[in-house]
N, C-alpha and C positions, 0 to 999 in steps of 0.2 A: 830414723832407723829404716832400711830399706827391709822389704819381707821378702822373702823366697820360697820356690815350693821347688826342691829335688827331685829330675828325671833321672831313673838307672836303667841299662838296659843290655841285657848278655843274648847272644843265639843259641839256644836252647845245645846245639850241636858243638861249641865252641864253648859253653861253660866254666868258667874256671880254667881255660886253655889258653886263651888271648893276653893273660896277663894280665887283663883290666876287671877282674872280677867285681860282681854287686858290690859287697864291702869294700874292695876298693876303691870304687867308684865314691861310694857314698862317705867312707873319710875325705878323699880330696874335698867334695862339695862341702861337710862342715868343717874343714879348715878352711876355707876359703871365707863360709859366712862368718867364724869367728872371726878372724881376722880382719874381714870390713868391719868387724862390728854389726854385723846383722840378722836378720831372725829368720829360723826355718820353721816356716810355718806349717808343711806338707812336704811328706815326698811318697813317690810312686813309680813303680817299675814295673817294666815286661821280660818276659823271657821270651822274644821273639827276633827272626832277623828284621835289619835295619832297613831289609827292602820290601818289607811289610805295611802298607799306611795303615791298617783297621788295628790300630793298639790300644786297649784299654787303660794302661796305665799311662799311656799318653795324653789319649783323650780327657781321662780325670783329671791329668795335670795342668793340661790346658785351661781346662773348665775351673780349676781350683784359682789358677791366673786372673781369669776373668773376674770372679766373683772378688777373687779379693782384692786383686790390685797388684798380686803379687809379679815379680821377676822369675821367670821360670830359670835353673841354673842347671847346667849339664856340664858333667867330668870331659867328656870330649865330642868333639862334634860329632863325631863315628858314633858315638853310644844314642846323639839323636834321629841319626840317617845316613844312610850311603848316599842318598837319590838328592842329587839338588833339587829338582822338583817339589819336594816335600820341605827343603830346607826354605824356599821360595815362596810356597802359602803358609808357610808360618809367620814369612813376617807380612804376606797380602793380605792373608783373611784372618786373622786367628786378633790382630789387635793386642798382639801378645810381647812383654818386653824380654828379653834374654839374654843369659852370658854363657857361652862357653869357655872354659877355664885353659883349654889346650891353644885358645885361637880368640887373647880377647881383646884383638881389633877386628874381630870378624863382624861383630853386630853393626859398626861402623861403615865397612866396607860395603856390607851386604845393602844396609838402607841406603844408601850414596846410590849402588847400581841400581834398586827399587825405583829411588826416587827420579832416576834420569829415564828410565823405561815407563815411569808413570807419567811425567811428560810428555815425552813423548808421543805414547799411548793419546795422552789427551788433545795434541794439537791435531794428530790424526783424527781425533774424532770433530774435532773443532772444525778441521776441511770438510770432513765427511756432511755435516752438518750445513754448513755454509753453502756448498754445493748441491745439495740437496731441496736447499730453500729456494735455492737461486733458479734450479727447472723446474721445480713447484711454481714457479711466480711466475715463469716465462712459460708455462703450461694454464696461466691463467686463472689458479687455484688461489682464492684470499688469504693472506697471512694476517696475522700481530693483530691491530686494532681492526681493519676490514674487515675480518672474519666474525659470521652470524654467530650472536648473544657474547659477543666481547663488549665491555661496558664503553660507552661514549658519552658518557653523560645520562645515561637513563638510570633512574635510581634500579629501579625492580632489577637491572644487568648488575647493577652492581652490589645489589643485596644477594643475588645468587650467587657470584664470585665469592662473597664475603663465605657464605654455609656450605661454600663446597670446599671452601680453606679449611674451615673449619671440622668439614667432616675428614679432609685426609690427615688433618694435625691430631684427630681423634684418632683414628686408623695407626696412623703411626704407633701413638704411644699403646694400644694396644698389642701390635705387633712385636715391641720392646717389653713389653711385660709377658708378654707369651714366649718369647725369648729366653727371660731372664729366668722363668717358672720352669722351660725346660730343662733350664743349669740346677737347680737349686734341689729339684723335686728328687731325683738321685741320691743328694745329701742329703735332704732331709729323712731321706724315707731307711736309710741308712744308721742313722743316727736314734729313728724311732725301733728299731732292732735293740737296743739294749737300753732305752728311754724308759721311763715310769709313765711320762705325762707328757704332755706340752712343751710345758714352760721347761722343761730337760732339756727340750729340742731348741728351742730359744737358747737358751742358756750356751750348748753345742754351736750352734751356728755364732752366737756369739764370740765368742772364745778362738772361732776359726779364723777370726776379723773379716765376715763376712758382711757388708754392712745391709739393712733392711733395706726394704720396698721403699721407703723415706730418707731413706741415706743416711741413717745415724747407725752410730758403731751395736747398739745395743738392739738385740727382739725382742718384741712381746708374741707371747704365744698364742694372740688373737691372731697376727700377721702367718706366723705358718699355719694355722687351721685354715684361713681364708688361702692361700697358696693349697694346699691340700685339698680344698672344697673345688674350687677352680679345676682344678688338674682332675678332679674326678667327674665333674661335669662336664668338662672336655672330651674326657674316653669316654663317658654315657651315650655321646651325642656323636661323636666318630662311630661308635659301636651299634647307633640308629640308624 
């Protein structure tokens, strides 16, 4: 069953005048999910224009995507943007899958021109590279294995190699968990607004098909207090 989270969005100044009003927007989209057969798991709207980027019901919708896996779904492409530009990092940076209902061989089309520009993009960077190596070397600078503390067979080169892999694979997954803390911490603190406990807020996030820190479908409420202690020790130490 495919999951969805619903974007709607009217200009404050054109309300109910466009024809495409919230509710209208918002039946198309669950006719559509009934119809595939699939599940609306969120939805979220602005009343703002489409040449707007700083939207918060945008942004939530996004972020609802991410966390869960969902398909973000919009009534028509105008209701996500006028600006291709913005149409453009949503499928560069956002990781985000999508339909639009008025235009849906657009996601098609759009990752087709993504994909040829990302090519592109890369062979340029590949000359750029290559070239760059090539007057490095004819400038008499060491590359690859001649270059000082690149391992040649000496252990202690290639024990260091080893801990400094080590340290950016740590790096990494840290920078991915401070990531994911920034999506979550929103919801969860959200969610502790009309919570009893904890384990409500487990239960909440559960329920959103949000999956934990471990990637099972279900929380436990030791997982958002540690997500919670984190985030608070973070702004302690920002705030140092």
């Amino acid at each position: 069953m495919t999951r969805f989270v619903g974007y709607y969005r009217v200009s404050s100044a054109r309300q109910g005048l466009d024809g495409f009003s919230l509710d209208a927007q918002r039946h198309a989209v669950q006719a559509h999910i009934k119809k595939s057969e699939g599940e609306l798991v969120a939805e979220f709207q602005d009343i703002r224009s489409g040449s707007t980027a700083h939207r918060p019901g945008l942004q939530n919708a996004l972020n609802e995507c991410r966390l869960t896996g969902a398909t973000l779904i919009v009534a028509k492409l105008d209701r996500f943007s006028r600006e291709v530009r913005l149409i453009l990092d949503l499928l560069d940076n956002n990781g985000v899958g999508f339909v639009f209902l008025d235009l849906p061989e657009a996601s098609r089309m759009v990752l087709t021109i993504m994909a040829a520009i990302a090519e592109h993009e890369l062979s340029l960077i590949s000359e750029r590279t290559k070239a760059g190596l090539a007057e490095a070397k004819r400038q008499g600078q060491k590359l690859g294995s001649a270059r000082p503390g690149h391992w040649d067979g000496n252990e202690n080169a290639r024990l260091t190699a080893l801990a400094r892999g080590r340290k950016t694979a740590a790096r990494n997954r840290h920078e991915k968990a401070a990531e994911r803390d920034a999506l979550l911490i929103p919801v969860i603190y959200e969610l502790l607004e009309t919570a009893e406990d904890l384990s409500e807020v487990a239960r909440g996030l559960s329920e959103r098909h949000i999956p934990s820190p471990s990637g099972k479908p279900f929380w436990a409420s030791s997982s958002v207090a540690m997500i919670i202690n984190r985030n608070e020790k973070q702004s302690a130490q920002s705030k140092g």
